[in-house]
Phi, psi and omega in degrees: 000138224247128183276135161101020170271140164259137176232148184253151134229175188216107131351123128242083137356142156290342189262298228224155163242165195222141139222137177219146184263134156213198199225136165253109176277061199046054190092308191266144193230129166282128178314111145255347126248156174199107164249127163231174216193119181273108210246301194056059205276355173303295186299358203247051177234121180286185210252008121303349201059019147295122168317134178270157178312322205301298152350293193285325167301315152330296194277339163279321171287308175295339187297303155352279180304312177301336222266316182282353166266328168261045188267120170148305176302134167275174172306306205301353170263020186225133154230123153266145186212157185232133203242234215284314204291336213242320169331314191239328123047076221255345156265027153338273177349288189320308191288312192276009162270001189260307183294315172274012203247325181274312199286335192123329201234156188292171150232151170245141183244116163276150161314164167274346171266345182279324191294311179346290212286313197295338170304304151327339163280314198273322178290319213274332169291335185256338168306145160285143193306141159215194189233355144333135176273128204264158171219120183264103130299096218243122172246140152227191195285346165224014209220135156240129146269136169228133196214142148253135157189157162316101172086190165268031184246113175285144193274299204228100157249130168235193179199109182228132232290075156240167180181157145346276152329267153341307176284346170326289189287348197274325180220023183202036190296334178231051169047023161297151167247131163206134192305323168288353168291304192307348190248333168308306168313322158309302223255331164296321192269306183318337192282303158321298213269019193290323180320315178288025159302304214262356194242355189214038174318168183298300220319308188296335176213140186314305195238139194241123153220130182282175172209165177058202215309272203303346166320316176267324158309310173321303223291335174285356202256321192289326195287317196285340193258348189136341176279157192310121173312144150086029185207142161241161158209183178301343164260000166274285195310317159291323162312327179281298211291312162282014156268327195291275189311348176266003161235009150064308215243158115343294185286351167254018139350132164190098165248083152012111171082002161262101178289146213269015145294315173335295203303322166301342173212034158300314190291359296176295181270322188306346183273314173306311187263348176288296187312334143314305177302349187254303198305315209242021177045076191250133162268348199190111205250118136294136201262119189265130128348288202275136168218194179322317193293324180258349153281315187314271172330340185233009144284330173277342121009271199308297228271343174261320173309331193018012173286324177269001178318115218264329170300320153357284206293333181280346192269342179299324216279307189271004185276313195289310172315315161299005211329090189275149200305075187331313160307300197261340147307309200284304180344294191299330177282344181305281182341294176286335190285335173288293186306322170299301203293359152260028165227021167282161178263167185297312173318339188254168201276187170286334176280323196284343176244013154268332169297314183300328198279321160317316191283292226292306184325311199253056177242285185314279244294319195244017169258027170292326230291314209251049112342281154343302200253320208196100183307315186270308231246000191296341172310312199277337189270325134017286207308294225272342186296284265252317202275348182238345185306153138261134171231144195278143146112342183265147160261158198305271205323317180303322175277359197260313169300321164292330169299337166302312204280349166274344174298304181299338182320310203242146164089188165278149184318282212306016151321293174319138178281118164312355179257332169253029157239024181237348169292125137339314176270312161289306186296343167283337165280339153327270175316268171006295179285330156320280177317312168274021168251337154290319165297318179268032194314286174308012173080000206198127219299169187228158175316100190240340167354081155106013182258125180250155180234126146305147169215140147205118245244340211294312203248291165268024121089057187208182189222171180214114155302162161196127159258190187256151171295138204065021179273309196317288150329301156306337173225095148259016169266339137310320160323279197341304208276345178284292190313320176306295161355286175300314170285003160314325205260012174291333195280016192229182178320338212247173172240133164234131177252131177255153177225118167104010218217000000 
């Protein structure tokens, strides 16, 4: 990456949406903007979990506003990513096809460990190197993170449905403060987090640093009263919490650093974060500089470099757990990557046709994956790895697509979601792949001498095989199998034609 490139990411928080702008700089990225925007889009989930109209409206009207500021930018400098609220969201969908149409940009909704993993990244960059084991404490509006790792390397990510927000609405629903809501509150979050005992002991790490809303809200409310900037400790807590109860209400707050975006689900996170401190025995949390937005930013850093692609190592990392047959991935991936690479069209670039081809690569590498578990069936258990794994470094909507294209490898079409076997770009990855685990049916590289693949997207919306004279002959159990191939692709948009076959 060329020092004086600008990269966004964009937040979109259960509390707040976030973008920040930097510069890349000899490794490193300089602030050029920051905009945030109380979105509360947590609250806005109904007791179905669907997100209210009102909600999406909220949220598309800041997007709106981010969108004119990143008019100029390519994708490759823009990530957006959405965390617990759209996680759970059962009209997801709805909203980010309105959310992606306005900002300009893909959005991705991460797993809760992927976010995890990117919070650590954006605190651990802004931290001086050390060689100290770190404990990262992350509160946000419906999510708690917790990450141990070293460096810039997270060890133990974990993700757990608490929050702010949520706890906000939840034991502070008609904004009384009261030491008995503050202890119900207490005793729920301790019930979530207990599970983290056992994965984040005293033992394991030196130092405690907190990131984001409510973290900075603690540490700024304490810093304005008279405690060291940039440390909460147990008597700061207890302190915040009898200002909190001596003002009864959310609206009649008034704290030196708590902002009156804050205040509604201050009691919320302050419940959250006391219950971390007593499970995991903290005296003393630093309040960190680095939060999500900026592992985002120094992931797209790792992702151009791609040697540090973090998608690499999960996709190395779930090929061994499974153990797929190592040969015969790379065999299938040789293979679909010569036929794809004769159905780009001229017009597209070299990077773009190195991204598609890379996903295609770890679609072959892992279609193999539910081997394991089933022989006639592996695909769909593939599928099923892949749609539930954690792999670090994937947004959910990214895994969902590989899992298609492992479902899909094989078998009958109309399995498959109809909207994305009707994408131009997955159904070329798609063919591509189909064709090479059917060539390489026997286990053994196959004869592509003169064998070509066609795409033509203008009119008739079909690809055309051509063999050479006489292969057909020569492989007719592949003949065969092309043809069965072909009437598979009748029922879906697309055609596949054989010539010479």
């Amino acid at each position: 990456m060329e020092n004086g490139t600008l990269l966004a990411a964009i937040d979109l928080g259960s509390n707040s949406f976030r973008l920040e702008i930097g510069r890349f700089e000899h490794g490193l990225i300089r602030r050029v903007e920051y905009l945030k925007e109380t979105v509360r889009q947590g609250a806005g989930l109904d007791e179905d979990r669907n997100l209210t109209a009102e909600a999406m409206q909220r949220g598309w009207a800041c997007l709106a506003r981010f969108s004119e500021r990143l008019s100029g930018f390519h994708p490759r400098q823009v990530r957006a990513v959405a965390t617990q609220t759209l996680r759970e969201a059962r009209n997801r969908d709805v909203f980010l096809a309105g959310a992606q149409q306005i900002l300009g940009f893909p959005i991705d909704v991460v797993a809760g460990r992927e976010e995890a993993r990117l919070i650590y990244l954006g605190v651990a960059h802004l931290l001086p190197a050390s060689e100290e084991r770190r404990l990262v404490v992350d509160i946000g509006g419906r999510s708690t993170e917790l990450i141990l790792g070293v460096g810039y390397e997270p060890l133990v990510m974990e993700s757990f449905r608490v929050g702010s927000v949520a706890w906000s609405m939840r034991h502070f629903p008609d904004g009384r403060l009261t030491e008995q809501a503050f202890q119900h509150a207490d005793v729920a979050a301790k019930a979530v987090l207990d599970e983290a005992l056992a994965a984040f002991p005293r033992e394991r790490w030196d130092t405690a640093y907190g990131a984001s809303g409510t973290i900075g809200a603690v540490g700024d409310a304490l810093a304005a009263a008279g405690w060291p900037a940039g440390t909460i400790d147990r008597a700061g807590l207890d302190w915040l919490q009898d200002r909190l109860l001596r003002a009864r209400t959310v609206e009649r707050i008034v704290i030196e650093g708590i902002k009156e975006d804050r205040r509604a689900v201050i009691g919320g996170g302050l419940s959250v974060l006391r219950a971390v401190f007593d499970l995991l025995q903290i005296d003393r949390l630093h309040v960190a500089a680095g939060a999500l937005r900026h592992g985002v930013l120094y992931d797209l850093i790792d992702r151009e470099a791609r040697a540090t692609d973090p998608r690499v190592a999960t996709v190395t990392r779930l090929a061994r757990r499974f153990e797929v047959d190592a040969e015969q991935a790379d065999r299938v991936s040789r293979t679909a990557l010569a036929l794809f690479g004769q159905t780009v069209s001229e017009g597209s670039t070299e990077a773009e046709r190195e991204r598609l081809g890379r996903k295609l690569h770890w679609a072959a590498l892992l279609h193999e994956i539910g081997a394991q578990i089933s022989h006639s069936n592996y695909h769909r258990h593939g599928a099923y790895i892949l749609d539930n794994a954690d792999a670090p470094g994937f947004s959910l909507p990214e895994l969902h697509r590989l899992s298609q294209l492992v479902l899909g490898h094989r078998g009958k079409l109309r399995k498959l979601d109809p909207d994305l076997v009707a994408d131009t770009v997955f159904a070329r990855q798609l063919m591509a792949l189909r064709l090479a685990a059917l060539l390489c049916h026997a286990r053994r590289d196959p004869d592509l001498e003169g064998l070509t693949l066609q795409f033509d997207d203008r009119r008739l919306r079909r690809f055309v095989l051509t063999a050479r004279e006489g292969w057909a002959a020569a492989w007719p159990q592949s003949a065969h199998l092309l043809h069965e191939e072909s009437l598979a692709w009748q029922k879906t948009p697309w055609q596949l034609k054989l010539v010479g076959l």
